[in-house]
N, C-alpha and C positions, 0 to 999 in steps of 0.2 A: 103173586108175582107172575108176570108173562112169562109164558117158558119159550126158551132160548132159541131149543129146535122147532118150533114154532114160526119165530122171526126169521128164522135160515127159510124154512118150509113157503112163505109166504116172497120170497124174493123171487125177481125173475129170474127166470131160466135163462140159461146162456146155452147155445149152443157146443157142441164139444166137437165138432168140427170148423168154425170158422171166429176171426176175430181177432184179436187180441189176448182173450183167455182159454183160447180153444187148447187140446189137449195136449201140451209138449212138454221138453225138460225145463224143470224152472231154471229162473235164472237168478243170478246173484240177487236182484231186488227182493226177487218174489220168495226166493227161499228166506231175505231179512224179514219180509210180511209175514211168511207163513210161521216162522220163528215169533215174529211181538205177537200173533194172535195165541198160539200155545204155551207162550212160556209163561213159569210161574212167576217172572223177578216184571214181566210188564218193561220191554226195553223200550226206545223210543224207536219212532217211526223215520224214515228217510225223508226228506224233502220231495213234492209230487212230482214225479214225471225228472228224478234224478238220472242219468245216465248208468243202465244196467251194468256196464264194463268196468264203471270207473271202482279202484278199491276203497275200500273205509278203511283209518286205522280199527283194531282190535279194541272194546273195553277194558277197563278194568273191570274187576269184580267188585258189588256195593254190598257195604253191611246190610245185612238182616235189618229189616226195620216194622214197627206195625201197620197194617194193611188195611184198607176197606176196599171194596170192590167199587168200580166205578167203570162209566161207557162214557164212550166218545161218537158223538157221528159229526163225519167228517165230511158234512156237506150233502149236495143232492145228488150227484155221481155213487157217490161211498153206499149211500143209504138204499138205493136201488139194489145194491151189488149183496145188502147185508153187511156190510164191513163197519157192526157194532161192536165193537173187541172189548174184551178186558182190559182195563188198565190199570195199575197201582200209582197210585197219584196222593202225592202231599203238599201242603202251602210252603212257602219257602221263598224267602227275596228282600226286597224293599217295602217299606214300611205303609208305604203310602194308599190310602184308598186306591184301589186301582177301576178303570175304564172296565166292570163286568158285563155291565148290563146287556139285555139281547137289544139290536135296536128292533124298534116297531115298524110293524110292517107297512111297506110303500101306502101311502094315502092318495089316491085319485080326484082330483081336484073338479070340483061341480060344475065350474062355473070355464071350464075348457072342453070341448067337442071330441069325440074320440075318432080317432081315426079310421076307415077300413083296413086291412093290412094290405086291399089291392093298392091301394093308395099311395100307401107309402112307399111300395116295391113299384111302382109307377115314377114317383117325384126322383128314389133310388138309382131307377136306370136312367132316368134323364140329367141326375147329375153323374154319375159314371158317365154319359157319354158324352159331354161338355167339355171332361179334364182331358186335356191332350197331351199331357203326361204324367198321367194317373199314378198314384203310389202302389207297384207291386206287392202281393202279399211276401210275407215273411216269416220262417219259420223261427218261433219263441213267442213270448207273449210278458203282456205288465195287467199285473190281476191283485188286484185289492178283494179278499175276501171276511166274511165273520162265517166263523162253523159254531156251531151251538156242544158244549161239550155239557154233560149230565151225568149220574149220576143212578143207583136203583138199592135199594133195601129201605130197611127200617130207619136210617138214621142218615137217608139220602139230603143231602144240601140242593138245595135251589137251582138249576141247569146256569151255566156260565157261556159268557163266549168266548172265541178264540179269534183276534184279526192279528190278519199277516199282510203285507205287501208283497210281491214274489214276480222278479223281474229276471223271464229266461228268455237270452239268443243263442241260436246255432247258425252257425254257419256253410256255406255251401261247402267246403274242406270238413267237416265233421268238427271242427272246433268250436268251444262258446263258452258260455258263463252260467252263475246260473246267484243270484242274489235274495235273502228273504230277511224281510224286518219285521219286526213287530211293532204294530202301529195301529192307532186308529185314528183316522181323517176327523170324527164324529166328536173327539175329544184331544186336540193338541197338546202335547207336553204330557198328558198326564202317564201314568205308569199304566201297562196293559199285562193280562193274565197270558202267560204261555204254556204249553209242553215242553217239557224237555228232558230225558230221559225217565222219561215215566211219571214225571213229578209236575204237578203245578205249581208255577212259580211266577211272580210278578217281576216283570222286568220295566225298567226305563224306557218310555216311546221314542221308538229309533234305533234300540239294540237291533244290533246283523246278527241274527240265528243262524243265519250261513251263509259263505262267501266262495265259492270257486270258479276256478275257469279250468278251460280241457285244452289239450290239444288237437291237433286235426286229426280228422279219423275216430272220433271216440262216438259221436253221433251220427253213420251215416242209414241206418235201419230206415226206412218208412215208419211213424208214427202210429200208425192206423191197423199195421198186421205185424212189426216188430220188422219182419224181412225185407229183402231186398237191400236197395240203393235208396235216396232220399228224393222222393217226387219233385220236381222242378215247381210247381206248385199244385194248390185245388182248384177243380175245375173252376169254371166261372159260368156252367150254365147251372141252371135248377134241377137238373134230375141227374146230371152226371153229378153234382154234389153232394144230392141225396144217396145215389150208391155209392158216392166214395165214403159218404155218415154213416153207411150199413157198415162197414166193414172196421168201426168201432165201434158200435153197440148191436149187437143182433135186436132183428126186429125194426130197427131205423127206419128203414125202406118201406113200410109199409106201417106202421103205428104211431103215433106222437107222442106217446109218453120215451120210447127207447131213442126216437130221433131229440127230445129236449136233453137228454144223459148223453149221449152224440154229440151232441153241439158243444154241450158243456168243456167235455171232453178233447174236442177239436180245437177250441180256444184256446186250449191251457199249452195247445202245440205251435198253433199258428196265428198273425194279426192277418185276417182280412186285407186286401185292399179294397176300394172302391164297387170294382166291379164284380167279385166277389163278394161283398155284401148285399151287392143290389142281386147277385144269384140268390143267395139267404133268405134275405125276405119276401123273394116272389116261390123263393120255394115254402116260405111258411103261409104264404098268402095260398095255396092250394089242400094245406091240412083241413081235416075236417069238422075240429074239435080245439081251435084257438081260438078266443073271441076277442074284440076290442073291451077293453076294460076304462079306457080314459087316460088323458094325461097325466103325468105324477112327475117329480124331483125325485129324483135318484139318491143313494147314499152319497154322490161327491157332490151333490148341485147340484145335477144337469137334466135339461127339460128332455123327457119322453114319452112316446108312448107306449104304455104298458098293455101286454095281450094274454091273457087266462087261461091256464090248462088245469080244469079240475080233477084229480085222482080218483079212479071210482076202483071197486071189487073188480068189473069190467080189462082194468090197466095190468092186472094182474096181480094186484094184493100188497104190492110191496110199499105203491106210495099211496094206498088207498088212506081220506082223511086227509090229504094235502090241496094245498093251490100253490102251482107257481105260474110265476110274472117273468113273461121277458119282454123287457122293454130294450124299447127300438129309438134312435135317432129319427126326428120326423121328418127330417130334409135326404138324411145320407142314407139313413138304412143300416147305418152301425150299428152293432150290439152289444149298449149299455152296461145289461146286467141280467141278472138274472135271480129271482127270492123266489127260495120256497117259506109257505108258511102250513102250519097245523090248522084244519076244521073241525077238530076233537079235541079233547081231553086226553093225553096219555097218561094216567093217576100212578103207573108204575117208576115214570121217571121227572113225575112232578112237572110236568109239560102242559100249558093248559092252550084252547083254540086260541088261533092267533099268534105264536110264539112263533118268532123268524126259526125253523131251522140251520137256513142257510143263505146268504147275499153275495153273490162274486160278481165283481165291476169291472170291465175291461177297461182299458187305456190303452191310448196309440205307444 
């Protein structure tokens, strides 16, 4: 079995002076994370990018129940970070076959042209400069994703997935909402697999896992280093955005594996507008290690181009054995989505090359 301190070992380094996780008092969230990764009962996790201020009611306490050990990776963000945790996890719910399966990774269609990425960050700025009253970015985001949840011992079950919808606004007062359903586009109606306090359970497509809203004042932090006041918005040239992406993933500014966990990251805060997209992609159009990959249909439909970042030892070990895809809008320069997939065999959690890790799809 791979050992544990191993996979910690092989994650990137984070700096302990700058960031997001750099070195300070935790805070309510982080002390609930650092609690689900050490406790022995497996509590469940917060909703992403939940407001650290805001309070939770208290648990109750659950009966003792029998246990197998089981991991979760929660995406391509998480999986950089190490954030494999233990979990105690049982089946439990509606009866009905539910929507597991991983879906298969994006297919590139032959018989469509791939684009440059100068191209598209070309076609990008010329439709940003067209609208004369362009939609300003916004801070929250509508993010359809699948995380691939698995498994590890002798009597390990088959990797699952996990799809959510998860639609967060804040507002210029600090107030907002923050919504999450269990759903998959991929399969209407039918019942989908979730977490929820440490247990899997099949729920009805369309159950609200979480519903709130906040007052004003509860979000006014900068996203990106926790402090401050809340940025009016991201830049909108290519390298002021690239340092405003260092300053959520170390490394950003100068690497493209820690700038595609960046980006990742940035989305789940903010929708783009127009001409900040068209910064995005002229900023991806100068990395040195994305390649055109071809046109592909996206998890919701929709026509893109897909551009390839292969994982090497090189990236620093943590996504070594991966490819991810982020596909881009070929007219606007939006961004789509984003799939990691496996280029090995992981035999310890039954993972084989090919298997989606991970798929998050932005929405206006």
């Amino acid at each position: 079995m791979t050992d544990e301190l191993e996979l910690l070992r092989q994650a990137d380094p984070v700096r302990s002076d700058e960031g997001p996780w750099r070195d300070r008092p935790l805070t309510a969230r982080a002390e609930h994370r650092l609690a689900a990764l050490t406790s022995a009962d497996a509590p469940s996790s917060p909703p992403a990018h939940a407001p650290e201020r805001a309070s939770r009611p208290a648990r109750r306490p659950r009966a003792a129940r029998p246990r197998r050990t089981r991991r979760l990776l929660i995406g391509a963000t998480a999986a950089s970070a190490a954030a494999i945790a233990a979990l105690t996890l049982t089946f439990s719910g509606v009866g009905t076959a539910p929507a597991a399966a991983s879906p298969t990774a994006l297919v590139v269609q032959p018989d469509a042209p791939a684009l440059p990425l100068d191209e598209v960050a070309r076609r990008a700025e010329a439709y940003a400069r067209a609208l004369h009253d362009a939609p300003k970015p916004h801070r929250g985001s509508h993010l359809q994703s699948w995380y691939l949840s698995m498994e590890t011992g002798p009597d390990a079950q088959p990797p699952v997935t996990i799809p959510e919808e998860r639609i967060t606004r804040w507002n210029p007062d600090g107030s907002g909402s923050e919504l999450v359903v269990a759903t998959d586009p991929r399969h209407p109606g039918r019942p989908v697999i979730n977490d929820a306090d440490g247990e899997w359970r099949t729920v009805n497509d369309g159950k609200v896992l979480h519903r709130r809203t906040y007052p004003p004042g509860t979000r006014l932090d900068d996203p990106a280093t926790g402090d401050g006041t809340l940025p009016a918005r991201p830049p909108a040239d290519p390298d002021e955005l690239r340092s405003y992406l260092s300053t959520f993933y170390s490394g950003a500014g100068t690497e493209t594996q820690p700038l595609l966990m960046a980006l990742s990251s940035f989305l789940q805060e903010w929708t783009p507008g127009p001409r900040e997209s068209a910064a995005l992609v002229r900023m991806l159009s100068r990395t040195k290690d994305l390649r055109p990959a071809g046109q592909v249909i996206d998890r919701l439909g929709r026509r893109g181009q897909a551009y390839a970042y292969r994982g090497t030892d090189a990236s620093g070990g943590s996504m070594d054995g991966t490819l991810q895809l982020v596909i881009l809008h070929p007219e606007t320069g939006r961004l789509l989505g984003m799939e990691t997939t496996l280029t090995k065999d992981v035999p310890d959690f039954k993972i084989k090359a090919g298997d989606v890790l991970s798929y998050e799809a932005w929405m206006p």
